[in-house]
N, C-alpha and C positions, 0 to 999 in steps of 0.2 A: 436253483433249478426251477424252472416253470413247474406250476400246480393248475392243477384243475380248476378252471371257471366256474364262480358262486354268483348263486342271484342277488344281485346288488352290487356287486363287483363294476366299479367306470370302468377298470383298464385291466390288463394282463397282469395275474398274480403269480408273485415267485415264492418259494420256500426259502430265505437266507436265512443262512446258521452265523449267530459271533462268538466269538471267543475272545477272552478279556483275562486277561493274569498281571497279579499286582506280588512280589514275592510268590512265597507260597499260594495265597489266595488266587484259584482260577474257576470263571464260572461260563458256562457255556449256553448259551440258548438259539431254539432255532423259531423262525418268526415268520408266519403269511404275510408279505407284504405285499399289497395292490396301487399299479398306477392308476392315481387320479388326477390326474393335472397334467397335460404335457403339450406344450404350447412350442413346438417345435419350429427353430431346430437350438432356442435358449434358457429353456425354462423347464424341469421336468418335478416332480413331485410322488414320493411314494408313502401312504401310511400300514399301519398294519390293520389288517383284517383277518382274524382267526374266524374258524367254523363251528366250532366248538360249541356257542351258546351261552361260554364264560365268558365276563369281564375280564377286560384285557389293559394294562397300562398303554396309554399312548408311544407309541415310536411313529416319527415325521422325518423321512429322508428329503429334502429339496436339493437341487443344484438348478445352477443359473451359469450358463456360459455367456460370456461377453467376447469381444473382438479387443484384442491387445494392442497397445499404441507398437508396439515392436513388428506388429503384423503376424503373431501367432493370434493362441486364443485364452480367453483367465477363463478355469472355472473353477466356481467356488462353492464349496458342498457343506451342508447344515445338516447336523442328528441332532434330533430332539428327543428326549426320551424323559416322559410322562409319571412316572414311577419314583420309589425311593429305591435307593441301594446299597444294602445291608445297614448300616451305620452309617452317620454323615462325614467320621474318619475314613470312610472308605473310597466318598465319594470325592473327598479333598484329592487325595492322592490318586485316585482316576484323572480328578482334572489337572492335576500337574503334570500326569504320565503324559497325557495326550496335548500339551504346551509342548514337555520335551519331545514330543515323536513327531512335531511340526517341521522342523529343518527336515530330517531323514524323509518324509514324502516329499518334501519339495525338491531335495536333492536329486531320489528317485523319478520325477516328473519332470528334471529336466536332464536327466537320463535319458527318455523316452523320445 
């Protein structure tokens, strides 16, 4: 959901919530992120900016749409996320989950 414009803010800042569940383990956060970069109509860029006053771990969403030899369009989307999380077993098995949850959006993507 769009949020209120802060001094220092380049671009329009949204409030996005994620959710993340591994078994049992689920942990939810929700995060000011602001466009800074958007180089349009293939290149866009969002980091987080809180208000708060507190130190904040980095979060870096990028995407880059290109032109497809098939005559659609690729775009390809990058998180970065700054921080540790909980344990580094925890973090193993994040990046395995999201390896296997690769097919399933592309399936859905070319659903669309």
């Amino acid at each position: 959901m769009p949020d209120e414009p802060h001094e220092g803010d380049q671009g329009p800042a949204w409030l996005v919530d994620l959710h993340a569940s591994i078994g049992p383990l689920r942990r939810s956060k929700r995060l000011r992120m602001i466009r800074d970069l958007h180089e349009a109509p293939n290149h866009v860029r969002y980091l987080r900016r809180e208000t708060d006053g507190r130190r904040h771990s980095t979060w870096r969403l990028t995407v880059q749409v290109s032109d497809s030899a098939n005559g659609g369009s690729h775009l390809e989307m990058s998180l970065y996320y700054g921080g540790s999380l909980w344990v580094p077993m925890i973090e193993r098995l994040l990046r395995e989950e999201v390896e296997r949850s690769r097919p399933r959006l592309l399936a859905r993507l070319d659903r669309s």
